[in-house]
C-alpha positions, 0 to 999 in steps of 0.5 A: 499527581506524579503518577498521572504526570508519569503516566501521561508522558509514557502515552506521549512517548509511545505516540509519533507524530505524522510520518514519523516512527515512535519507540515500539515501531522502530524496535519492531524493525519498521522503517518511515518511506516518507517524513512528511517533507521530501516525497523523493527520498524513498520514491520515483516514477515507475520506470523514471529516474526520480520523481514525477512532478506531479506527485509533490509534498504537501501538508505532509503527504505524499500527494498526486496533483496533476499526473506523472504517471505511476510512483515506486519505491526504490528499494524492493522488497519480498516479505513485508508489512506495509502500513499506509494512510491513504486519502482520495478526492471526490469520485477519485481512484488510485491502487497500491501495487506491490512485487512490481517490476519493471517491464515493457508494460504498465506496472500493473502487469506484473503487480497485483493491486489494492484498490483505493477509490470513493466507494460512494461515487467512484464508478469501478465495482471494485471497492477500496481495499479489496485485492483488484479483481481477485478478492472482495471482501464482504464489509466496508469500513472505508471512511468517506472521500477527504478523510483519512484511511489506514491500510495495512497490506501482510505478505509472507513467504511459505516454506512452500514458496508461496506468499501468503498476504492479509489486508486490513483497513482501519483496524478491520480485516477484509481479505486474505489469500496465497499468491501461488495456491490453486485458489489463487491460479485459478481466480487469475485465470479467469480475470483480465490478468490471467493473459498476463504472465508476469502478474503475481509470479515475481518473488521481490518487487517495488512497492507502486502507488498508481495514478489514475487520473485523480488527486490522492495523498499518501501518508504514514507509509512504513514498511517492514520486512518479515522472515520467511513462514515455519 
């Protein structure tokens, strides 16, 4: 019975509430960008002092209610991994950006974006978790609208300066490419992106998460840096 008791609270130790790290997380350098309650602490609107009033915190998520425009985290950040629970509405979509700078344009004209969107009634071709426009991935594990999905976005430096990255979505690896190898020069060349000469070239950048007109929540969000690929 001991054992059991013991074991049972090792389990619960290593478990963390919602937006909150627990012991292994916090000695793998991870850091919270939101505890569930103030959504300005670690963000604001892009290219804005502080946060939009349409992204609000509400039942522990960071949720996009009636627009603002895009958010931002306000720290930037080269080598990361980010964890991420994102949620959408009926036929809704939004996109997590990242190395975001900001210009005279939109956010997505420096940062390339991981789509987020009701794959069964969203209306963009471009389905949820794949790399926009550039690389799709030949599964989906994409939960329906109104449940809750983990994505995890990996982006390392090389000793070759380019930055490889990694998308997973609920645990099932989708997509993986190098921003700055050929590959990816000449996937850009040929989008919508490749009239954009900002997009993809900046080493460090915000982390955005975009409004597109439809309400998501965002929750969950950590994030560590990485050291440089040997």
């Amino acid at each position: 019975m001991k054992t059991f008791l013991a074991l049972l609270a090792l389990a619960f130790a290593a478990h963390a509430a919602d937006n909150e790290l627990n012991a292994d997380e916090k000695a793998a350098g991870w850091k919270s960008l939101f505890d569930g309650k103030d959504a300005g602490a670690n963000f604001r609107g892009y290219k804005k002092d502080k946060l939009p009033d349409g992204w609000v915190a509400e039942d522990g998520a960071i949720v996009r209610k009636k627009g603002g425009g895009d958010i931002i985290t306000k720290e930037q950040y080269e080598s990361f991994e980010l964890s991420i629970e994102w949620k959408i509405s009926p036929g809704g979509n939004s996109g997590i950006m990242f190395k975001v700078l900001e210009t005279n344009g939109a956010s997505y004209i420096t940062g390339p974006e991981a789509q987020v969107q009701d794959n069964s009634k969203g209306r963009d071709p471009q389905k949820a978790g794949w790399m926009y426009a550039l690389y799709g991935a030949s599964v989906d594990t994409t939960k329906p609208a109104g449940e809750w999905n983990l994505f995890v976005l990996k982006c390392q430096k090389t000793a070759t300066g380019t930055y490889k990255c990694e998308h997973t979505m609920n645990g099932t690896k989708y997509v993986e490419y190098e921003i700055g190898s050929a590959d990816w020069n000449e996937k850009v060349a040929k989008s919508k992106f490749g009239k954009m000469a900002g997009f993809g070239k900046a080493a460090k950048g915000h982390i955005c998460l975009q409004d597109h007109g439809n309400e998501v929540a965002y929750r969950n969000i950590k994030i560590r840096e990485l050291p440089e690929l040997k």
